[in-house]
MARBALUM-38543 format. One record per residue (C-alpha): residue number from 1; residue in one letter; chain; z, x, y. Coordinates in steps of 0.2 Angstrom, whole numbers. Layout:
// residues N
n_res_chain_Z_X_Y
NUM_a_A_Z_X_Y
...
***
This chain:
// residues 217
n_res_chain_Z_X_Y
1_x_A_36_-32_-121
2_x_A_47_-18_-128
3_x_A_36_-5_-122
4_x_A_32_-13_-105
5_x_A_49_-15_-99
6_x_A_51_3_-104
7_x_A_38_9_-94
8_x_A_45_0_-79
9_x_A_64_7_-82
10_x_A_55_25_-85
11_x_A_44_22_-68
12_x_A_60_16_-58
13_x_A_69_30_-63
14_x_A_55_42_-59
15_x_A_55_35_-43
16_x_A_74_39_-38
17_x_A_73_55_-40
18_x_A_73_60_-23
19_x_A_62_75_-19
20_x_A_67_80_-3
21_x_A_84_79_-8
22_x_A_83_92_-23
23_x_A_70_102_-16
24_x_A_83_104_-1
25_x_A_97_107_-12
26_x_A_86_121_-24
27_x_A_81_129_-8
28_x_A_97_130_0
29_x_A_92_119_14
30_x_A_105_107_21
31_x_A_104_89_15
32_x_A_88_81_23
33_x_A_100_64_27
34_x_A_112_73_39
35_x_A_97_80_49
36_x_A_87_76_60
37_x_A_79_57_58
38_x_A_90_58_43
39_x_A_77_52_30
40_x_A_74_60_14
41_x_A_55_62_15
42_x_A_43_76_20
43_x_A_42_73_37
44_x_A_60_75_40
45_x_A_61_91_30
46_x_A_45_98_42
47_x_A_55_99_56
48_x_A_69_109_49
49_x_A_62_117_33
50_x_A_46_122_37
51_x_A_27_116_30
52_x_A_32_124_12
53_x_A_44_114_7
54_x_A_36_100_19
55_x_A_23_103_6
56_x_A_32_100_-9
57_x_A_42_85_-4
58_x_A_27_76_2
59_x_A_17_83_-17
60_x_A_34_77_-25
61_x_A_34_60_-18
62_x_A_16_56_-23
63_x_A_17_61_-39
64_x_A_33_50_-42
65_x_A_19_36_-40
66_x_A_3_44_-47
67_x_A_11_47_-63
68_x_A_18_31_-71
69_x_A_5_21_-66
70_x_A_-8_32_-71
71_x_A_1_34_-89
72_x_A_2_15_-92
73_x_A_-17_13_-83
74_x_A_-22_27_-98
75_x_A_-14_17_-112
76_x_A_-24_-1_-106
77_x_A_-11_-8_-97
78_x_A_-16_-26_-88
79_x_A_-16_-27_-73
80_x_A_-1_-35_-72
81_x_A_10_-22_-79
82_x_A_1_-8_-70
83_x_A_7_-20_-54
84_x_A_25_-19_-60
85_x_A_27_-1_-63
86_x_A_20_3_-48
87_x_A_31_-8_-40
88_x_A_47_-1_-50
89_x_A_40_18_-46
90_x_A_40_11_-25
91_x_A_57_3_-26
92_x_A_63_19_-35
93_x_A_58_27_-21
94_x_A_66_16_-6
95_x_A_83_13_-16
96_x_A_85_27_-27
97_x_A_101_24_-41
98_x_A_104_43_-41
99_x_A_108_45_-25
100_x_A_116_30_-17
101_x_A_103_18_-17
102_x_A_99_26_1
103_x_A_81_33_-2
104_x_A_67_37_10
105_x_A_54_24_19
106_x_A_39_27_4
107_x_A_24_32_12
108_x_A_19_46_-2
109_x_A_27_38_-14
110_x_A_15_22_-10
111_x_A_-1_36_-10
112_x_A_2_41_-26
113_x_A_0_23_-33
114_x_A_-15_18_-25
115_x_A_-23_35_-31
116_x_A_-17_32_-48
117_x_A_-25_13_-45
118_x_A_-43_17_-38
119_x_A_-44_36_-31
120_x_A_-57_31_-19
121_x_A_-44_18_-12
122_x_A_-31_30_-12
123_x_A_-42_42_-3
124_x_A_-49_29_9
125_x_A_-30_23_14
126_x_A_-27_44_16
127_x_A_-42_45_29
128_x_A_-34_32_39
129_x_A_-16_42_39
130_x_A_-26_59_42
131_x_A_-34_50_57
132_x_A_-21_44_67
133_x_A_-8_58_61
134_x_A_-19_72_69
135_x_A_-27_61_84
136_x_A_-12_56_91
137_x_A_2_66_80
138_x_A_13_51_76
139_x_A_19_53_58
140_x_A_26_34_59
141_x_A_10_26_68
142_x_A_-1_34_54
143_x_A_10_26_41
144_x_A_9_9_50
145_x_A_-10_11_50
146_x_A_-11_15_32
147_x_A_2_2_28
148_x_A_-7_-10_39
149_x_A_-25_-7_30
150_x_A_-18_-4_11
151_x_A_-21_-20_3
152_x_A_-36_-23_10
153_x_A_-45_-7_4
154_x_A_-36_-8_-11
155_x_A_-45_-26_-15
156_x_A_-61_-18_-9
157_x_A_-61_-7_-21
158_x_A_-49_-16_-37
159_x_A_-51_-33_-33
160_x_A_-36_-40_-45
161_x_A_-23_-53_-38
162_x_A_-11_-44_-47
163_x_A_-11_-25_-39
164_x_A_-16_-38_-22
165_x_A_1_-45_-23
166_x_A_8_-28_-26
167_x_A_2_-20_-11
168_x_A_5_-32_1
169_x_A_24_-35_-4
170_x_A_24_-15_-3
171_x_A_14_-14_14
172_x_A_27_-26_21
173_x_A_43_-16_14
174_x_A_33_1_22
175_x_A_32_-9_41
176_x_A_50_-15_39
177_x_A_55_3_34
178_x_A_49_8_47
179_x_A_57_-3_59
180_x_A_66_9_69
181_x_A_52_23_72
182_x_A_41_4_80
183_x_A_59_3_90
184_x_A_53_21_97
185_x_A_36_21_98
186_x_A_37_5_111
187_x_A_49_15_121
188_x_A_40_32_121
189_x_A_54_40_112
190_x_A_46_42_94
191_x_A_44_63_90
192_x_A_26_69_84
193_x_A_22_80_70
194_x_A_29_95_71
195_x_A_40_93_85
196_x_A_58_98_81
197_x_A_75_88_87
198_x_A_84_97_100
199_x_A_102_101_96
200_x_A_113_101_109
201_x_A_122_119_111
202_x_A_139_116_109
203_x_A_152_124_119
204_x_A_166_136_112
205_x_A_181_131_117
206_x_A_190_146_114
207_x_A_177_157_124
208_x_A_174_144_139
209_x_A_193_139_143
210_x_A_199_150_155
211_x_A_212_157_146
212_x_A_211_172_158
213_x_A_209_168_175
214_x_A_202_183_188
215_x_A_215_190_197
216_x_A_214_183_215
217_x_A_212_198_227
***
């Protein structure tokens, strides 16, 4: 009991550690939540860090979730407790008590645990995001597809009620997450991969006032 609870505390706290964030801060990028979509996550950074530290953020994320679960699945954990750190390792992620309790929407985060979980689930729910990411180059509406098919490959491939729960209660937090980028995507106004935001030039006011006036002829 001891040593479970302690794998779930270690995994939560695993989880907060925002990657986006301290990659950001190491890099002497500006914090991911004041730009752009404002989400700590890789897709954010892309568009104003660039693919290498997209890269990391995104490898970062996953291996927040790969690795507790695939520490306690190595020690014979049931699958009941491989359920619950996962589940710590996700909420880490989403609500992170480093930084606020404001963390990003989980998608990598929820890769990494269904590699650790079946690698051929993990991989199969990846097809699915690397499908519609570069068909129609929708970040969001790849994450949606993923979230939308996750339990179901997962019980193809690990059939326990446990990780079944598990995966649905985390499916459902990924599509509420996400509620914002479905708000834009219905309206035509969601970016696509690699697009970067516009930033509105903005206008000097010491330069543009017409402190100085021509002299009328």
């Amino acid at each position: 009991m001891i040593i479970a609870t302690i794998a779930i505390v270690l995994a939560y706290l695993i989880g907060s550690l925002s990657t986006a964030i301290i990659a950001c801060k190491l890099t002497g990028l500006p914090d991911p939540r004041g730009q752009g979509s404002g989400n700590p996550g890789a897709t954010n950074v892309l568009r104003f860090g660039g693919k290498k530290i997209a890269v990391i953020v995104l490898l970062g994320d996953m291996l927040k979730g790969l690795l507790p679960v695939l520490a306690v699945s190595v020690m014979g954990a049931s699958p009941l407790l491989i359920a619950l750190t996962g589940a710590a390792a996700f909420l880490g992620h989403l609500y992170p008590v480093f930084f606020g309790f404001k963390g990003g929407k989980g998608v990598a985060t929820a890769l990494g645990i269904m590699l650790a979980i079946s690698w051929l689930a993990g991989l199969t729910v990846l097809a699915v995001w690397l499908l519609v990411a570069f068909t129609l180059r929708y970040s969001s509406l790849a994450a949606l597809c993923a979230s939308f098919s996750a339990p179901l490959i997962c019980w193809f491939y690990r059939p326990d009620i446990e990780i079944l729960v598990m995966m649905i209660a985390m499916s459902a937090l990924l599509i509420w997450r996400h509620k914002s980028n479905i708000s834009n995507l219905l309206q035509g106004a969601e970016s696509k991969i690699g697009a970067k935001k516009s930033v509105k030039p903005t206008v000097d006011s010491a330069t543009d006032r017409p402190d100085n006036p021509p002299n009328n002829p």
